[in-house]
Every structure is written in C-alpha cells, then in structure tokens.
C-alpha positions in Angstrom: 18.1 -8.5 -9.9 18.1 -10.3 -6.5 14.4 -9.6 -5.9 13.3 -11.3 -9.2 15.1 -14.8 -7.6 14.1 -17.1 -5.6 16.0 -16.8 -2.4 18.2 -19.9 -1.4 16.7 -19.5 2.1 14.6 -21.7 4.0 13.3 -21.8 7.5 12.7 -24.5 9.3 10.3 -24.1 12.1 8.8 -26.7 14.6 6.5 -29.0 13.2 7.3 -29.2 9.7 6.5 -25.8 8.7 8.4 -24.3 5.8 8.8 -20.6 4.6 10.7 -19.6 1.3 11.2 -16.1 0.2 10.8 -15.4 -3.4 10.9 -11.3 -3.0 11.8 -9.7 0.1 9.6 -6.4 -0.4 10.3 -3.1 1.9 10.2 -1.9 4.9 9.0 -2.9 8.6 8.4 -5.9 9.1 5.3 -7.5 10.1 4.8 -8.8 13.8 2.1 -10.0 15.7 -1.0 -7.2 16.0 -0.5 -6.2 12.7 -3.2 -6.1 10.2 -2.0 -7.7 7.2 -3.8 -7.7 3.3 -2.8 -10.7 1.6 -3.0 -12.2 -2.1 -2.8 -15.4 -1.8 -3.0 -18.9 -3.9 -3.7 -22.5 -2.1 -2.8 -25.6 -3.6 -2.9 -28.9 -2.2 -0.1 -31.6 -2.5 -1.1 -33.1 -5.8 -1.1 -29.0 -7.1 -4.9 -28.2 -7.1 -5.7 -25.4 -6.3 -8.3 -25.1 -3.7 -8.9 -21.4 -3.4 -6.8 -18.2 -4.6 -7.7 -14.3 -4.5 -5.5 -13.0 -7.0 -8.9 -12.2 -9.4 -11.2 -11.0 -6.2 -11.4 -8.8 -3.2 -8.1 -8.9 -1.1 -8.0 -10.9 2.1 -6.8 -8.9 5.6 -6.4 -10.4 8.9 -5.0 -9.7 12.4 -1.5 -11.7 12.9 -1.0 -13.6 15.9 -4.6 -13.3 16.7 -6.0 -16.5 15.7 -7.8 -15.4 12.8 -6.5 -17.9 10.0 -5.0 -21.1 10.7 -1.6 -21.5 12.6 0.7 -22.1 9.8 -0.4 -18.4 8.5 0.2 -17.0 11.7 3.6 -18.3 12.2 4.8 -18.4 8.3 4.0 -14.7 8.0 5.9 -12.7 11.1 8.7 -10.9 9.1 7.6 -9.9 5.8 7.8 -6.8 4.4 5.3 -5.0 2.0 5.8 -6.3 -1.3 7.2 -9.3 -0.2 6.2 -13.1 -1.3 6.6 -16.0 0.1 6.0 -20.1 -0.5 4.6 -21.3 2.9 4.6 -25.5 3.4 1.6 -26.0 6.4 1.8 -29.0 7.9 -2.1 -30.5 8.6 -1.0 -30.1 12.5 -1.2 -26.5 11.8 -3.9 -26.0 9.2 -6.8 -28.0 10.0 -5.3 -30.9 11.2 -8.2 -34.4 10.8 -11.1 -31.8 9.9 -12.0 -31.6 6.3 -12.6 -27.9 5.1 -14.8 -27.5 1.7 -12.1 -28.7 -1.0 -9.7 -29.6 1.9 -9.3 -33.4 2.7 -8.9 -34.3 6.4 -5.2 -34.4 7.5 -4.2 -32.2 4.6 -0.5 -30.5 3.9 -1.4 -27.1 2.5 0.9 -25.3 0.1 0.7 -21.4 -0.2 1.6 -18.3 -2.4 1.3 -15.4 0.0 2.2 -11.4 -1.5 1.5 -8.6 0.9 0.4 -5.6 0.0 0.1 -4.2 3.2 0.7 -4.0 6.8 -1.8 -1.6 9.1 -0.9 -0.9 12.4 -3.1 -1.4 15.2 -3.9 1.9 16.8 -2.4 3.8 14.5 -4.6 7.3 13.2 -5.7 6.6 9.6 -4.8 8.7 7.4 -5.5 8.4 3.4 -2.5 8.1 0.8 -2.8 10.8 -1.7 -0.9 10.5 -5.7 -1.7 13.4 -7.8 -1.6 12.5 -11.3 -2.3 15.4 -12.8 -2.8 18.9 -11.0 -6.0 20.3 -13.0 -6.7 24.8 -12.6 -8.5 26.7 -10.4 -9.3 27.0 -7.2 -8.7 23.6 -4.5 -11.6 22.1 -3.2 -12.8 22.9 0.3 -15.1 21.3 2.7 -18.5 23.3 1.6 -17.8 23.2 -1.5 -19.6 21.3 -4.3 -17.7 19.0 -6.7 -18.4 16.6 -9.0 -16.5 13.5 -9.2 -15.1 10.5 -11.6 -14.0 7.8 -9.9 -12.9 3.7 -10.1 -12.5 1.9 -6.7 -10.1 -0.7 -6.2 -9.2 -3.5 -4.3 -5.1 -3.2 -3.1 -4.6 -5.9 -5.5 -6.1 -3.8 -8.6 -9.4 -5.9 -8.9 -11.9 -2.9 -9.3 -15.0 -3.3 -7.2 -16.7 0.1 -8.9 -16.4 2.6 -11.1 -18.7 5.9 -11.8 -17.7 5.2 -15.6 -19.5 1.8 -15.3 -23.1 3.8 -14.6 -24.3 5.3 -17.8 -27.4 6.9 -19.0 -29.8 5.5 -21.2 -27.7 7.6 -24.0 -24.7 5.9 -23.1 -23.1 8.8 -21.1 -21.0 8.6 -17.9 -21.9 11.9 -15.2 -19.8 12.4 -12.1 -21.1 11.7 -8.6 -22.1 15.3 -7.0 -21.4 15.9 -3.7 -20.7 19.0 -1.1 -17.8 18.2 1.0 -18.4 18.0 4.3 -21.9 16.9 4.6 -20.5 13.0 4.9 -22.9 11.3 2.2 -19.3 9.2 1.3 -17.1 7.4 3.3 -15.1 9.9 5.3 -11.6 9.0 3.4 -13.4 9.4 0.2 -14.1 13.1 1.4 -10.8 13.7 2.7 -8.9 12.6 -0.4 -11.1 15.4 -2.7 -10.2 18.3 -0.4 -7.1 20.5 -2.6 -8.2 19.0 -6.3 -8.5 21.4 -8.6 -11.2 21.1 -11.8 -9.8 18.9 -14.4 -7.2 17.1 -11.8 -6.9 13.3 -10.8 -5.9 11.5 -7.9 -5.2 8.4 -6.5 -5.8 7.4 -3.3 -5.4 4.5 -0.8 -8.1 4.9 2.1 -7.2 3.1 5.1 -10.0 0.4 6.4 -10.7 2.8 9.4 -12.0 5.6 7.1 -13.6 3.4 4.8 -16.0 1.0 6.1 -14.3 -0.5 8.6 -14.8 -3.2 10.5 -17.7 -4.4 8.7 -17.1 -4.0 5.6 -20.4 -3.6 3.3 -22.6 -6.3 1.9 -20.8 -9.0 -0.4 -18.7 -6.5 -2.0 -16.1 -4.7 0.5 -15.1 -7.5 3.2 -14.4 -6.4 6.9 -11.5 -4.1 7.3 -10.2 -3.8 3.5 -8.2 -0.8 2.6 -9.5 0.5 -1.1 -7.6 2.2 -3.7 -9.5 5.0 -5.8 -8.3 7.1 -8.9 -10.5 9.8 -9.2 -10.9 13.1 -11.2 -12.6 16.3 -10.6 -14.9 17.8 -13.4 -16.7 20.5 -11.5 
C-alpha cells in the first residue's frame, strides 16, 4: 500500500536540488561506482518533455563518475532496484548557460527516474536464469546441438529482437541452430541454454559483461546494457 504513494519526503541538497521518492524499490542501495540502468522521463519547467526512454533501449551509466550531468549523480546515490524517484536539477547542475538540443540555456530540468538495476563494478557476471517451463529429455551440454526460439529484451521490456520476427517466404518461424560451446553467440546467451531440456523455456537476464559489453553493437544494443531473453528449446 505504502509503495503505490508518494512519499511525504523530500531532500534538500545544496544548490537547489530536490529528490522525491515515489517507490522505494529493494535492496542495496546504490553508491558511487555502481553501474546503474535507468528509465527515465525529462521535462522542462513549462512540462515538455524533452527526451524519455520508457518506449526505447534503457540508459546505464557509472554513478559518481561524471558520466551524466551532476544533478543525476547526486539525486541518485541511495535508490534501490525498483525504486522511482522525481529529481528537481537546478541549471547549476545540469548544463548550467549551455543550451543542449531541446534544452534552453540556464534550464531547471525536471526528472522521472525508475531503476531497474544496479551492477557492481568488479563483480563476476553471472546470467539470471527463470525457468518457465521444464520441457523432457536430456539437458543441454556444451557440444551439444540445439535449436533455439528466442525474443531479446531491453530491462525495460522494449524488445530489440526476436527469432519469431524472421520468417520464411512461407510465413514460418525456424529456431537459431547452434552447438554450444563453439561461441557463434554472446557468451551469456550460451551459458543460459546449458540444462534446457527440448520443449522447455527460459528467461534470462545476461549481465553487460557477457553480452556485448562495453561497446555495445551498432545502433541497437548501447554500451554496457544488460538484456533480458525468453527463450525455448525445440531441438
């Protein structure tokens, strides 16, 4: 009941930022070297908005390292995954007498923050693994073959692929055939098929680091995103 309120509390911190927490979320909380992913909606002081992610690829960032402007870096120590928060910026600590695209000069910026998830820095990665449903036969094991269903997902649900989206000229959806173990995937992708049976589905959250990392790929996976696929065995 007290998580679908707006909390009475505000924080005050030096030069004019302000922090509101609508939900709380779970768990640690963030502090500086963490790598943060974000949904987030910006909105200027007469309400328009002037960029949002909600319908796109998720947005992750180092805190306390200067990656996003100062008011992000400040407002954001102490939430929890799951948690959302209204952030006030001051210009001083967004980008102060520089117009930025949409963003006037001398600018007070108003955001809607939800994170989805805090990575620590140095931590091993290590995919998340839901079965949905357990399937019959033998597990798959690294030499083995397997054919594979699969939709990829941003943390924020927006899908990014999908083997279900590439059909033949017949109109039929085939699995992506692999051998596991000979790395033709990302290495998380790999890891998350080993101990699925035929006819069983998964879903799994591959951490940036066995994904593609850093980088990211092209203009579809950004640097260091974490991705969510649900996938199902058929062979």
């Amino acid at each position: 009941m007290v998580d679908s309120l707006i909390l009475a509390l505000v924080l005050a911190q030096s030069g004019g930022l302000s922090v509101v927490d609508v939900h709380t979320g779970s768990g640690p909380k963030a502090v500086n070297g963490d790598l943060l992913t974000m949904v987030y909606k910006g909105t200027l002081k007469n309400g328009k908005v002037f960029d949002e992610n909600s319908n796109k690829a998720t947005f992750a960032f180092t805190l306390g390292a200067g990656e996003v402007i100062k008011g992000w870096d400040l407002g954001l120590v102490g939430m929890k995954v799951g948690g959302e928060r209204k952030l006030s910026i001051p210009a001083a600590m967004a980008y102060g007498d520089q117009a930025m695209g949409e963003i006037p000069a001398k600018s007070e910026l108003f955001f809607d923050v939800k994170l989805l998830r805090i990575d620590k820095v140095g931590a091993t990665p290590k995919d998340s693994i839901i079965d949905l449903a357990p399937g019959s036969g033998k597990p798959a094991k690294n030499g083995d073959p397997v054919g594979i269903l699969y939709t990829g997902l941003f943390l924020n649900g927006v899908k990014f692929d999908s083997s279900y989206d590439h059909k033949d000229s017949s109109g039929n959806v085939s699995p992506m055939n692999i051998t596991l173990g000979e790395h033709r995937v990302v290495p998380g992708f790999e890891q998350g098929i080993v101990g699925m049976k035929v006819g069983g589905k998964r879903k799994i959250i591959i951490p940036y680091g066995l994904a593609y990392g850093d980088k990211g790929i092209g203009g579809v996976i950004p640097p260091k995103t974490d991705l969510v696929f649900i996938l199902e065995r058929k062979s």
